[in-house]
N, C-alpha and C positions, 0 to 999 in steps of 0.2 A: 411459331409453327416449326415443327420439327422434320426436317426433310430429309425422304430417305432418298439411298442410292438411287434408286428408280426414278425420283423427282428428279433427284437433280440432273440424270442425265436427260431427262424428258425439257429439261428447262434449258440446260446445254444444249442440244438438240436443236431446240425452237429457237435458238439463238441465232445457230450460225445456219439455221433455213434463211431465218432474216437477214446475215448478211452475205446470203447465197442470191437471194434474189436482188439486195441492193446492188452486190459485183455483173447481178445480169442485168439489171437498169442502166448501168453505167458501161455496158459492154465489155468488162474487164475480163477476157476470157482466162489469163494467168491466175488470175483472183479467182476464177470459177472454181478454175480444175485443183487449185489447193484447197478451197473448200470440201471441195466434194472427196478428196482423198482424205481429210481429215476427217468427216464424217464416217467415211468408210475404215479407217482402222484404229480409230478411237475406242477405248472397252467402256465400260460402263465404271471399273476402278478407277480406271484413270481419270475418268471427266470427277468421277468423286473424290479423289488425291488431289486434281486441279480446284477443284473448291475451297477445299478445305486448306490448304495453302494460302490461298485467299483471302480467306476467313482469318488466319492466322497472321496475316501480315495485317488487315484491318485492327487487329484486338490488338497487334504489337505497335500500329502507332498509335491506337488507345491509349496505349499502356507510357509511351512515349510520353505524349501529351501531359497524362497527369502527372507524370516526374516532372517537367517541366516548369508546370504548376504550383507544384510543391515546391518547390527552388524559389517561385515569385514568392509565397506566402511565407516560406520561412526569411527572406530578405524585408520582405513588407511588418512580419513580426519583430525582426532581429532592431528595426527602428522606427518599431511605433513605442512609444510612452505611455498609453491607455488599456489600461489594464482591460477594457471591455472589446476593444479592440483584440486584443493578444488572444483573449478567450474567445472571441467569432474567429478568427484566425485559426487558432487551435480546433477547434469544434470542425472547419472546413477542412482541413490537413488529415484530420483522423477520417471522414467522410471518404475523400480521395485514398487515402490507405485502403480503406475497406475494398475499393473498388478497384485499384490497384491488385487488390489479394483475388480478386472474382475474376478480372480478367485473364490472369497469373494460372489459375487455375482451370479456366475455361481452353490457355495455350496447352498449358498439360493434356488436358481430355485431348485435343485435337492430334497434340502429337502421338499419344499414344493409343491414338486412333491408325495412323497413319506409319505406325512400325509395327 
């Protein structure tokens, strides 16, 4: 699903209603009144910059992860002896490349969404 500005701040929005009414369950009056100012000078860019930042540090530790991964498989290949092994091995490595290049590129779209 592809969410525009309007969503998202419609989603932003219903969020911090939610923790507008949780800070008035718990009587947090300080908690209210930041809420409720933060709702009042928030723009609809900025809640959409705040997402996608978001978004961006999600796909970056995506992206993390499968370098990570790749370091286990190339250590797990560099001493395995089974040549069938080395080729599932390899076969997983390029998989994660591939995915590595999509997320890579999904950072790009966002950042040059966001300058």
């Amino acid at each position: 699903m592809i969410m525009t500005p309007t969503l998202y701040t419609s989603v932003w929005t219903d969020d911090y209603l939610d923790l507008l009414n949780y800070a008035k369950q718990v009587g947090d009056l300080a908690w209210q009144e930041e809420i409720i100012n933060k709702l009042a000078t928030t723009t609809e860019e900025t809640i959409h910059s705040l997402i996608l930042d978001e978004e961006k540090n999600v796909l970056w530790r995506k992206f993390d992860a499968i370098n990570d991964e790749l370091l286990e498989l190339y250590a797990r290949m560099e001493h395995s002896n089974d040549d069938n092994e080395k080729l599932r091995l390899s076969e997983k490595m390029w998989d994660l490349k591939l995915q590595r290049i999509n997320i890579h590129h999904h950072i790009s779209e966002i950042r040059n969404t966001l300058t």
